[in-house]
N, C-alpha and C positions, 0 to 999 in steps of 0.2 A: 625470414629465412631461418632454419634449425637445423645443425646439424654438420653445415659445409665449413667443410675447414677451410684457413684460411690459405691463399693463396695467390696465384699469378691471376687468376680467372678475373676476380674481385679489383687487383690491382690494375688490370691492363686497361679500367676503364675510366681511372683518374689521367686526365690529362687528353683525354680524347676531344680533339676540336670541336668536334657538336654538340655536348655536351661539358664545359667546360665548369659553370656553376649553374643555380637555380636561381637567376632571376627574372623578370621578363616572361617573354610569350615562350612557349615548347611543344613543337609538333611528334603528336602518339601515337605510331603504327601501333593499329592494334593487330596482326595479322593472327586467324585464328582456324589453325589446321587439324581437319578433320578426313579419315583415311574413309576410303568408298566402301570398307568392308571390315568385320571383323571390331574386335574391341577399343580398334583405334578409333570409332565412327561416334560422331559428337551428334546430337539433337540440335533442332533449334532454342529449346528450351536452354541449353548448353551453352551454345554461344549469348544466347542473348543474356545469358548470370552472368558470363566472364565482361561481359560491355559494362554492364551495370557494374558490377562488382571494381572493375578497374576505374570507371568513372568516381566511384564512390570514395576510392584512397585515394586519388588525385582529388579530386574534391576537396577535401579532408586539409590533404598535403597544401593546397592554395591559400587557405585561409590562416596557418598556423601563424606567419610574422607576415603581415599587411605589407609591410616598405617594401618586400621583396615583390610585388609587385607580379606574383607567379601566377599565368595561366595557361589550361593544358588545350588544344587543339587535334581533333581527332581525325587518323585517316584508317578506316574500319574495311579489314579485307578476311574474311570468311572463305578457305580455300578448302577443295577437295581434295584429293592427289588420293595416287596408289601404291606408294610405295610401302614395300615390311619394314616391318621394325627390323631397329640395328641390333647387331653392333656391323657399321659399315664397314670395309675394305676402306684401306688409303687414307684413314685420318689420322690428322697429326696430334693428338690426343682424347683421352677417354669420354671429354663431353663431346666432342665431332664424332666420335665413333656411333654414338647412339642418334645424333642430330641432324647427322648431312644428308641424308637420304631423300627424307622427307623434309626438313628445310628448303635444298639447294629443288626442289622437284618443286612447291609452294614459290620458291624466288620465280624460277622458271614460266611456271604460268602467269605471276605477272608483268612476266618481259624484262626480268633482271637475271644476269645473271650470278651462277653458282657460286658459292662461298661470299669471304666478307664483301669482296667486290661488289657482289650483287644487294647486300643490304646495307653496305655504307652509300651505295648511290641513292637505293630508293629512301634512306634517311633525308639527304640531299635533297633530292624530289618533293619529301612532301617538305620541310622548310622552306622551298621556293611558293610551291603551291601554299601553304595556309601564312604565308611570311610573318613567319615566327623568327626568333633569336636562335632556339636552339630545335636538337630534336631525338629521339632514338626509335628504336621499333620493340616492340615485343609478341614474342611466336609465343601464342598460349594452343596446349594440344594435349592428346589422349597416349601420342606415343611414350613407351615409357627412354627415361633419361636418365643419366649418369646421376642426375640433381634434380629433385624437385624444383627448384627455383634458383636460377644465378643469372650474373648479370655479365658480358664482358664486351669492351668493346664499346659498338652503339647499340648493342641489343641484352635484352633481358628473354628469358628462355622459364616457362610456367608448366607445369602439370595442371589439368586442372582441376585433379583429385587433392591436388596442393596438400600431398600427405599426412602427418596428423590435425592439422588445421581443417583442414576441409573445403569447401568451395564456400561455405559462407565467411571464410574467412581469408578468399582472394584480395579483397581491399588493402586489409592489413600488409600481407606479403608485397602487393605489389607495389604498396608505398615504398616499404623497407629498399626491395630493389631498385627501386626509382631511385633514391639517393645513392645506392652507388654506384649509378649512373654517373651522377654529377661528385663523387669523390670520397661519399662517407665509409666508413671503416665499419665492420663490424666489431660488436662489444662483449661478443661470447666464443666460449669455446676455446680455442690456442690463440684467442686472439693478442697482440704484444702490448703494452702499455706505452706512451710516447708514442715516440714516430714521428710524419710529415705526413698530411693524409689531405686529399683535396687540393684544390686550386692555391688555397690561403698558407697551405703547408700546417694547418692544423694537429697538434696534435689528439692521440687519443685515450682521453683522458677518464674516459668511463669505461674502459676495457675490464670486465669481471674478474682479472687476475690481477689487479691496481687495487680492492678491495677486497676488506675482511668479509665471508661470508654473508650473507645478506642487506648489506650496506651501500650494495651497489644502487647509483641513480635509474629507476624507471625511466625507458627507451624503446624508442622505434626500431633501433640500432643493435637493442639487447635481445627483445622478448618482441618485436611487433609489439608493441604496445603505443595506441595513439598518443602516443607523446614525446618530444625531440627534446634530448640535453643539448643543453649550449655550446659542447666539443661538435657534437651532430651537424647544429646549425652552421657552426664558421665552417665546416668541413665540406658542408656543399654550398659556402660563399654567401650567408647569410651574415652578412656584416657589414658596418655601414659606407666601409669602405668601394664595397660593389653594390648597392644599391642605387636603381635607377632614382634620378632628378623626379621631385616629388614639384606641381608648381601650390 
């Protein structure tokens, strides 16, 4: 993520019951929305980078601390729809205004529906089906969005021009989001120093305003950079205190 200040978006998705920390199995809507016309219309070639590419930071994400015991389980839903682009009617703010159109139209055709209702069930859903511990969804698309990348709730929300990064560098971003998924803080930007952040009440201890110029610790947190500070790990419950029984 670059760019997004900090806010309610980022916070509302610490403390969300399906997503509570990162240990254990985790089932990953991948849902990937492509419009029947016009610039919002994905290739296959498209979809199949964003698979890969999300595979690739979860991937990644699994192996960082072994005890946590993280694997990701996938439920892959490639959707058409017709809806324009926003800014919608009726939303209760600036990321639903560009979102719900073509979201709550995508929920729809899979028999869920509109708004959160429709994608905290099918969150639900597939944790029942691949019976994992935890789970969230993510709508990766062409339409454009208030953010290139955020997370709220149970779901994460991608471009998948993934602005100055680019699509070969979806892995990284969508790591990043992954954990604040499960409660980690971002470490740029207005981001605060201290706090309570996660499940552990972690603070945030690599925040780039906590540090002199360039002395900040390299992070997932910070820059996408494949690698997690130890405020990062407790913050999406990498500690030994929630760690599953090893026999």
């Amino acid at each position: 993520l670059k760019g997004l200040p900090i806010g309610e978006e980022v916070l509302r998705s610490t403390g969300t019951p399906t997503s509570l920390y990162m240990t254990g199995s985790v089932a990953v809507g991948l849902v990937i929305v492509s419009r029947d016309q016009g610039a919002e219309q994905m290739t296959t070639a498209e979809q199949r980078k964003i698979v890969q590419e999300a595979q690739r930071g979860l991937a990644w994400l699994a192996t960082v601390d072994p005890r946590a015991q993280v694997s990701f389980h996938y439920d892959i839903k490639p959707i058409k729809v017709t809806a324009a682009p926003g800014p919608y009617p009726g939303a209760r703010d600036a990321y639903e205004q560009m979102e719900k159109g073509w979201r709550d139209e995508a929920l729809n055709m899979m028999g869920y529906a509109s708004g959160r209702d429709g994608y905290r069930q099918y969150v639900q859903d597939i944790i029942t089906t691949k019976g994992t511990r935890w789970g969230y969804v993510s709508f990766f698309t062409k339409y454009p969005l208030r953010h290139f990348a955020y997370a709220i709730w149970e779901k994460v929300v991608m471009d998948y021009r993934n602005d100055g990064w680019g699509p070969d560098n979806l892995h990284k971003v969508f790591a990043h989001e992954t954990c604040h998924i499960f409660g980690a803080a971002d470490e740029y930007g207005n981001c605060s120093c201290g706090g309570s952040h996660g499940y552990l009440g972690i603070e945030n201890g690599n925040c780039i305003r906590c540090f002199p110029p360039g002395s900040q610790i390299d992070c997932l947190m910070n820059q996408n950079s494949l690698t997690i500070c130890e405020w990062s790990k407790k913050q999406i419950g990498w500690d030994t205190s929630l760690f599953p029984e090893t026999n």
